[in-house]
C-alpha distance (Angstrom), angle and dihedral (degrees) to the residues before:
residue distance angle dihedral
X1 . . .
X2 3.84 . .
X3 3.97 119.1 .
X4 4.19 80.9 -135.0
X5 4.14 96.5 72.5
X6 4.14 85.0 62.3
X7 3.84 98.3 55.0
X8 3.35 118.9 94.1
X9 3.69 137.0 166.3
X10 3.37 128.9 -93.2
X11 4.01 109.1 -119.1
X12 3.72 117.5 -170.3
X13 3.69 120.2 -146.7
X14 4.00 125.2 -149.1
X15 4.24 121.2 -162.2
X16 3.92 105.3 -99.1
X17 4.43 93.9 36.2
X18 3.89 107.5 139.5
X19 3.79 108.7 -133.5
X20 3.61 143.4 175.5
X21 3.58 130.5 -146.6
X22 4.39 116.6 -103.5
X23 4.01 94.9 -106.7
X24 4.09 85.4 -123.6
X25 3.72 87.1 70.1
X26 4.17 100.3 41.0
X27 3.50 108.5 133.4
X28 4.13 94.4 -163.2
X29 4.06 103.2 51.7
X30 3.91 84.7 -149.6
X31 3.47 100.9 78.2
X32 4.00 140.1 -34.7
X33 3.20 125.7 -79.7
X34 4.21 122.8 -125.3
X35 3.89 134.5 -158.5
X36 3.21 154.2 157.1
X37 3.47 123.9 -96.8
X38 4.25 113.8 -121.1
X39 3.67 105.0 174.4
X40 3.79 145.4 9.7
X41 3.22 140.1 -166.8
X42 4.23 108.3 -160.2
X43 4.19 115.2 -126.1
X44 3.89 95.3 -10.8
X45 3.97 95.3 145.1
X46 3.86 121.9 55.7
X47 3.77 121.1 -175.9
X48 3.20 130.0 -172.9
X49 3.75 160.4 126.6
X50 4.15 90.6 -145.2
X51 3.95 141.0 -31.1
X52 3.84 93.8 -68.0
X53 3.84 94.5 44.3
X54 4.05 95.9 40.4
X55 4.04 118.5 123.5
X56 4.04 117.9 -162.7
X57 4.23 116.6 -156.0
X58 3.57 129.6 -177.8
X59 3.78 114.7 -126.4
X60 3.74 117.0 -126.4
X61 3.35 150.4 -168.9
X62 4.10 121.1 -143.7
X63 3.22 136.7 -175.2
X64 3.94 109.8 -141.0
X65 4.06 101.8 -140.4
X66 3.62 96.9 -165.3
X67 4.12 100.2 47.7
X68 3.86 88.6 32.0
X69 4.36 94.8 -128.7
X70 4.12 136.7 125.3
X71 3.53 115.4 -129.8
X72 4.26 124.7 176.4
X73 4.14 103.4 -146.4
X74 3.78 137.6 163.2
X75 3.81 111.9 -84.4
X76 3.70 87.8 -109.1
X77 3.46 108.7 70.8
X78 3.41 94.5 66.5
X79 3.90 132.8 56.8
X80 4.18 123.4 -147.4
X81 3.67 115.2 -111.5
X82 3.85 101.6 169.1
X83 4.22 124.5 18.3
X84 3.66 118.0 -134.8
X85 3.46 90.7 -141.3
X86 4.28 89.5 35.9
X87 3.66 91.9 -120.5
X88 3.74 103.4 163.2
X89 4.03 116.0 -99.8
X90 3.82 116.0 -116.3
X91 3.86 100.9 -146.3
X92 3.69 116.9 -150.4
């Protein structure tokens, strides 16, 4: 297995980011959920085998708009849809 499939970017988060849950993590199989992002803790997770295979997420906390509840995750459960600041999102 290559070292490659473990590296991931490092995304950072800011307090007032709209994201949307990865569909591999929805929790209602209807649709996916979107929030806001209320708090964030910078590089609180690392992952990792090694040095060259280690992954760094913020932790967050989001408010789901559309089932109204606050839940603290990993950074990488969720992808940005709109920037606080409206910094332009890299996709990939």
């Amino acid at each position: 297995m290559s070292k490659d499939l473990f590296k991931r970017k490092y995304v950072s988060f800011s307090v007032g980011d709209i994201v949307q849950e990865n569909w591999h993590f929805t929790y209602f199989e209807d649709e996916v959920m979107t929030g806001i992002v209320l708090s964030v803790i910078s590089n609180f997770y690392h992952y990792g085998f090694d040095k060259d295979t280690m992954a760094v997420h913020d932790k967050i906390k989001v408010y789901w708009i559309s089932h109204g509840f606050t839940e603290e995750l990993s950074g990488d459960m969720v992808h940005i849809l709109s920037r606080v600041d409206g910094e332009e999102i890299q996709s990939g």
